[in-house]
C-alpha positions in Angstrom: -2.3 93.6 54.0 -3.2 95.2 57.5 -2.8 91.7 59.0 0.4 91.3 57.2 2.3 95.0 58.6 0.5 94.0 61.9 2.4 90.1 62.9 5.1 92.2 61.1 5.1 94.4 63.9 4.2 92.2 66.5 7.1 89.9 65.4 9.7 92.9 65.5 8.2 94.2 68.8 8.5 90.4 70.3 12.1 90.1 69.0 12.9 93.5 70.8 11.1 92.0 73.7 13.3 88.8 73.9 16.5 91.0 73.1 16.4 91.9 76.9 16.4 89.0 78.2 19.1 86.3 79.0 19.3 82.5 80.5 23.0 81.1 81.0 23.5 77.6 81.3 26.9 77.2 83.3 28.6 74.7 85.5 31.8 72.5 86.8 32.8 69.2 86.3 35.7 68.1 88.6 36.8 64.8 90.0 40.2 63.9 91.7 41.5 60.7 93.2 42.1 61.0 96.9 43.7 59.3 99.9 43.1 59.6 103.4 44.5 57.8 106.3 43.3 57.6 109.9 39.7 56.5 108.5 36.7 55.0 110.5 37.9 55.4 114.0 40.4 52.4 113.1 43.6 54.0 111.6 42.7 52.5 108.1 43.7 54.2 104.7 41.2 54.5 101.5 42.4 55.2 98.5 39.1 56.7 96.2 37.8 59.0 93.2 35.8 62.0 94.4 33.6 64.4 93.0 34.4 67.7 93.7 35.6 67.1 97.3 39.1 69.2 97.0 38.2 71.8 95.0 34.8 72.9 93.4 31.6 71.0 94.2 30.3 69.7 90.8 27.5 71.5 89.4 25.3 73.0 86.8 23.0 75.6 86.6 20.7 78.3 85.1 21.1 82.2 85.4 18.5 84.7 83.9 18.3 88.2 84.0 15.5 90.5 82.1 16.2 94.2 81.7 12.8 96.0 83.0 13.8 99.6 82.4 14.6 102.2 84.1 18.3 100.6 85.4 15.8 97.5 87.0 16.7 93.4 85.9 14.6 90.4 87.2 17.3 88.2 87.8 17.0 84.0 89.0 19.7 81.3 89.7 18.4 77.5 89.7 21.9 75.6 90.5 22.2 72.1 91.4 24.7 69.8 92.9 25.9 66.5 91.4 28.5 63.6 92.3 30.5 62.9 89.0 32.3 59.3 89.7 28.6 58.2 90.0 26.4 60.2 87.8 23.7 60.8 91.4 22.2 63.9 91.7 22.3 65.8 95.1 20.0 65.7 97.6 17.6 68.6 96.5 17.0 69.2 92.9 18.6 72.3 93.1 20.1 72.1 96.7 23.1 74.5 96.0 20.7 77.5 95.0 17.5 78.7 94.1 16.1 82.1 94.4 14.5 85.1 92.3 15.0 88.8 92.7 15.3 92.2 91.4 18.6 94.1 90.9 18.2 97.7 91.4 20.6 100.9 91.0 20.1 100.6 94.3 21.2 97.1 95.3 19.7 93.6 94.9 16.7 92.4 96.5 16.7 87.9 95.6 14.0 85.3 97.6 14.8 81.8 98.2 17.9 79.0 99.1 20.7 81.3 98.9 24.9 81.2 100.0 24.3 83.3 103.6 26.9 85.7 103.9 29.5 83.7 105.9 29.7 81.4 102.6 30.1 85.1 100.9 33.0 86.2 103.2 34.8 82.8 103.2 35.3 82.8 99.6 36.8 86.0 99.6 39.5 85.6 102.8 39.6 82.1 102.8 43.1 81.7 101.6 41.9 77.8 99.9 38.8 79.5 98.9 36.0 77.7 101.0 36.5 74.6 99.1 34.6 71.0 100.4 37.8 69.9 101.7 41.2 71.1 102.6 40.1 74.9 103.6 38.3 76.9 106.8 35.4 74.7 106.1 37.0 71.2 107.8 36.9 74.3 111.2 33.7 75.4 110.7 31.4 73.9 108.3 29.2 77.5 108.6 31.9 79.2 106.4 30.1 77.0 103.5 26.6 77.7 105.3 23.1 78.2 102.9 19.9 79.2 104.2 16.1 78.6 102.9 13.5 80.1 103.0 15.5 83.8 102.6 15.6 87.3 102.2 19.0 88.5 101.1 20.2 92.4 100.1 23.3 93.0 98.9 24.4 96.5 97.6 27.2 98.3 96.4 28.8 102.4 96.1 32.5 102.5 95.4 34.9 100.2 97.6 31.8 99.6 100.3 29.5 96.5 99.9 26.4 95.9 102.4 24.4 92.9 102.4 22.1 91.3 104.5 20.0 87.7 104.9 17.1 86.6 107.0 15.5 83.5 107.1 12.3 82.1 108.1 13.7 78.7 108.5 17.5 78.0 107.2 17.1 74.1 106.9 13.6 73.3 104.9 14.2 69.6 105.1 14.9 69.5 109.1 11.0 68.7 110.1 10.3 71.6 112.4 12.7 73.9 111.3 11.4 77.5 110.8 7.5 79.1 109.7 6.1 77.0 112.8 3.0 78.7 112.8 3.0 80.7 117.1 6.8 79.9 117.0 8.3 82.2 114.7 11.6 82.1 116.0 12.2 78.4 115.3 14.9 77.9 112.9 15.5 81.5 112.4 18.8 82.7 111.4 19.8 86.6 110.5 22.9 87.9 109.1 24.5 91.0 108.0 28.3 92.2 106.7 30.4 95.1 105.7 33.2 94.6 103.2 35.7 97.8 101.9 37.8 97.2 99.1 40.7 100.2 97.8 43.4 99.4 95.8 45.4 96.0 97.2 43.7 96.1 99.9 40.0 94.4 101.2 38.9 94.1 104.7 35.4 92.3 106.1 33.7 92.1 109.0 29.9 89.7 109.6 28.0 89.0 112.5 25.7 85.6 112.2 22.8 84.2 114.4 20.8 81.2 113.9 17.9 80.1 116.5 17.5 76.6 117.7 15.6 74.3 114.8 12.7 72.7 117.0 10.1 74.5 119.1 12.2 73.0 122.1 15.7 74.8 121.3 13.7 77.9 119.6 14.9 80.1 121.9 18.6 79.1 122.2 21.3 80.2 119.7 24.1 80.2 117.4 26.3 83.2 117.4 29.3 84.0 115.0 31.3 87.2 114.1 34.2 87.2 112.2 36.4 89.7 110.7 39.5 89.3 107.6 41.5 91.2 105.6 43.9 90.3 102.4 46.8 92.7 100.4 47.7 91.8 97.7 51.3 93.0 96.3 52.5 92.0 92.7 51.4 88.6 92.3 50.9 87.7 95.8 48.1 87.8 98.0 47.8 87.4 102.0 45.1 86.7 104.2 44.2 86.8 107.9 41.2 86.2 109.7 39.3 85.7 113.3 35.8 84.1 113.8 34.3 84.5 117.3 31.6 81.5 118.0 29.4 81.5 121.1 26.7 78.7 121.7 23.9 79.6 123.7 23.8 76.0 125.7 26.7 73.6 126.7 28.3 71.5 123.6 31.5 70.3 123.2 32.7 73.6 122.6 32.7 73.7 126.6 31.4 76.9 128.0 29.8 77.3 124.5 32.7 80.1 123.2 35.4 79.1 120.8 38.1 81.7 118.5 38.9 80.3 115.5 42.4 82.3 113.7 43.7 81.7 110.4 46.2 83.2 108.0 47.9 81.9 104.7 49.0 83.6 101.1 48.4 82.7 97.3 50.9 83.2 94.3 50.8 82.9 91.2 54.3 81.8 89.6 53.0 82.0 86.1 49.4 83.0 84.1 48.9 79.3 84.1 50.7 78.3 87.8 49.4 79.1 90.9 50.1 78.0 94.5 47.8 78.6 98.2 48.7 77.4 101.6 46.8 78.4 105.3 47.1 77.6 109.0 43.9 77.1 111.0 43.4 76.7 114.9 40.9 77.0 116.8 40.6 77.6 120.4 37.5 76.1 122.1 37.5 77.7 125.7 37.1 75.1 128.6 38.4 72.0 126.9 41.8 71.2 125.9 40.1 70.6 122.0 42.2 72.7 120.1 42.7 71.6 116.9 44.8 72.8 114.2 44.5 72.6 110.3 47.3 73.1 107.7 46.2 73.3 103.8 48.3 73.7 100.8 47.3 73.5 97.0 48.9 73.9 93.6 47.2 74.2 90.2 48.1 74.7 87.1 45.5 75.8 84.2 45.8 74.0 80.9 43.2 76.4 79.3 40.9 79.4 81.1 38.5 76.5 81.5 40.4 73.5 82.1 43.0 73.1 85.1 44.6 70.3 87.1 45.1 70.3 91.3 46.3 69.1 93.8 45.6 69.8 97.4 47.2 68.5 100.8 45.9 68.7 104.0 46.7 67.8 107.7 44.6 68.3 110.6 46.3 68.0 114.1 44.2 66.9 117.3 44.6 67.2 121.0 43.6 63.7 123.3 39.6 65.2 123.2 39.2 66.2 119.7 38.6 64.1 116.3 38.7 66.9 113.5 39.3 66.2 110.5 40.4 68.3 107.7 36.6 68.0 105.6 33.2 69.7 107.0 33.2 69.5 111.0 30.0 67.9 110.6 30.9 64.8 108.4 31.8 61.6 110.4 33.9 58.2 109.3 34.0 59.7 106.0 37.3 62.2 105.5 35.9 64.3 108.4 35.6 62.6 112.2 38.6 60.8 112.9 39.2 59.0 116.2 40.0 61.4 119.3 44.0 62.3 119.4 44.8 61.0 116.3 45.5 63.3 113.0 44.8 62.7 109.6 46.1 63.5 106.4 45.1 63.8 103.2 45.8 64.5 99.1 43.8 65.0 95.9 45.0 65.2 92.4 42.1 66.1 90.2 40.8 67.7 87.4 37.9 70.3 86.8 36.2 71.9 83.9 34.4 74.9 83.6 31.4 75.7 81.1 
C-alpha cells in the first residue's frame, strides 16, 4: 500500500515536473518560380523554382523553454535550413541556429550559432524584411550575418532593448577561423545595439567588428555602424536607414570606407493585402562602384499561415561594379552579374507557416 501512495506521488510530482516545460516544433515551407536575366557574365536569362530565395529561407526547427523558478526559463533553439524543390538539407545540420541559454527578469543570457545583431536590426528597418533576395541583403550580405561559437545578451525595460554578441570564432567551418590557441583574436567579431521603441515610432542604432579569419589577417578588421528608424501611421509604415562600413586593408571598396542609405514604406491595403517597396545605394568612396538597388513586393494571405508573393527587383551598376540584387557574396548565380550591366528579377511563390 506504501509503494502504491508512493509511484502515486512520484507520478503526480513528475507530471507537475513536465507541466513546466515546453518543446515547439515550427517551421516554413516556401518555394516560388523565379526569373533572372543578365545571368553568368553572358546576358543569359533562367527561368527556375527556388526555395525560399524571395522571401523566407525554408526551415524547421525546435524551441524549448523550462520554467526553473523564481522568474528563471532554460530556453534552446535547434533550427535548420532546407531547399524545398529538392528535398537537400543545408549545409550544417542546423546551420540557421543553435544555442542554449537562460532567460532572466533581467535579460537573456543564450551560447552558440546565433543571428548577430545586424541580422536583428535588419529585420526590423529593413523595409523587405532582410529576405534572401530582393532586400538590403543583395547590399550587404552582413545584414543577414550569424556568428558561432557566441555569447549573446539581449535585455529589455519599457521601450529600451540592449543586446550584445561576442564570438570566439564567427565562421566554425572556415579552417583557422577563431579559438587558435596564442591567437585569440583570429576570427573574432563583437557586437552591440540600442533600440527605443514609443508609440509609432522605433529608432536603432549597432556598431559591428569582425577580426581577420587566419592568423595572417588576425589583426585587420571589419567595421560597420548603422543607424534606422520607421513611423508607422494608420496602416502604413516607413523606413530609413545608414550603415557606415570601413575595411581595415584595401578591397574593392577602394580606400576600404563605403555609406550604404536606404529608405522605403509598407501598407497594408486589406487584413489579407499588403504591399513593401525600398531604394538602396551605396556609396563606395574611391571608386566610381556605386550601385543602386530597387525592391518591391506584394502578398496577399490566404489564411494566417498560408500566403502567396511576389517580389521584383532591379539592381543598377556603374562600368566597375557587378551587383546583383541577391547576397553580395553569391557569384553567377542571381548575385554577380557582369561589370556595368543590371539585372532584374521576379518571384511568384508560395510559403506556409507551421
Amino acid at each position: 500500500m506504501k509503494k502504491t501512495i508512493v509511484a502515486a506521488a512520484a507520478a503526480v510530482l513528475a507530471s507537475g515536473a513536465w507541466a513546466q516545460s515546453a518543446v515547439t516544433l515550427y517551421g516554413v515551407a516556401d518555394a516560388g518560380l523565379e526569373f533572372v536575366n543578365r545571368q553568368n557574365g553572358n546576358g543569359d536569362k533562367v527561368y527556375r523554382l527556388q526555395s525560399g530565395s524571395a522571401l523566407t529561407g525554408s526551415r524547421w526547427g525546435l524551441r524549448g523553454a523550462e520554467d526553473l523558478g523564481s522568474g528563471l526559463k532554460g530556453i534552446f533553439v535547434l533550427e535548420s535550413g532546407f531547399d524545398l524543390d529538392d528535398g537537400r538539407a543545408g549545409d550544417r545540420l542546423f546551420g540557421r541556429q543553435a544555442y542554449v541559454g537562460l532567460e532572466t527578469p533581467q535579460g537573456t543570457v543564450t551560447l552558440g550559432r546565433q543571428q548577430t545583431p545586424m541580422y536583428d536590426f535588419a529585420l526590423q528597418y529593413d523595409p523587405m524584411a532582410a529576405v534572401s533576395s530582393y532586400s538590403i541583403y543583395g547590399m550587404d550580405s552582413d545584414f543577414g550575418a550569424r556568428a558561432d561559437n557566441a555569447i549573446k545578451y539581449r535585455g529589455q525595460s519599457g521601450g529600451l532593448t540592449v543586446s550584445g554578441l561576442y564570438s570566439f570564432g564567427y565562421d566554425g567551418q572556415g579552417g583557422t577561423n577563431g579559438e587558435v590557441p596564442g591567437h585569440w583574436k583570429v576570427g573574432r567579431e563583437y557586437a552591440f545595439g540600442l533600440n527605443y521603441a514609443v508609440g509609432p515610432l522605433a529608432a536603432g542604432a549597432v556598431f559591428d567588428q569582425k577580426n581577420g579569419d587566419t592568423i595572417a589577417s588576425r589583426n585587420r578588421h571589419d567595421q560597420r555602424a548603422t543607424i534606422a528608424a520607421s513611423y508607422a501611421f494608420g496602416p502604413a509604415k516607413v523606413f530609413a536607414g545608414y550603415r557606415w562600413q570601413h575595411l581595415g586593408f584595401t578591397s574593392a571598396l577602394g580606400n576600404g570606407t563605403a555609406h550604404l542609405g536606404w529608405a522605403g514604406a509598407s501598407y497594408r491595403l486589406t487584413p489579407a493585402v499588403s504591399f513593401s517597396g525600398a531604394v538602396y545605394y551605396q556609396d563606395n568612396r574611391g571608386t566610381s562602384a556605386d550601385p543602386w538597388l530597387l525592391s518591391a513586393g506584394g502578398n496577399y494571405a490566404l489564411s494566417k499561415r498560408t500566403d502567396l508573393y511576389l517580389n521584383m527587383a532591379y539592381a543598377l551598376n556603374k562600368t566597375d561594379r557587378s551587383r546583383g540584387f541577391m547576397s553580395d557574396t553569391s557569384v553567377n548565380g542571381n548575385g554577380q552579374v557582369s561589370p556595368g550591366d543590371n539585372q532584374f528579377g521576379a518571384s511568384f511563390g508560395m510559403r506556409h507557416r507551421f
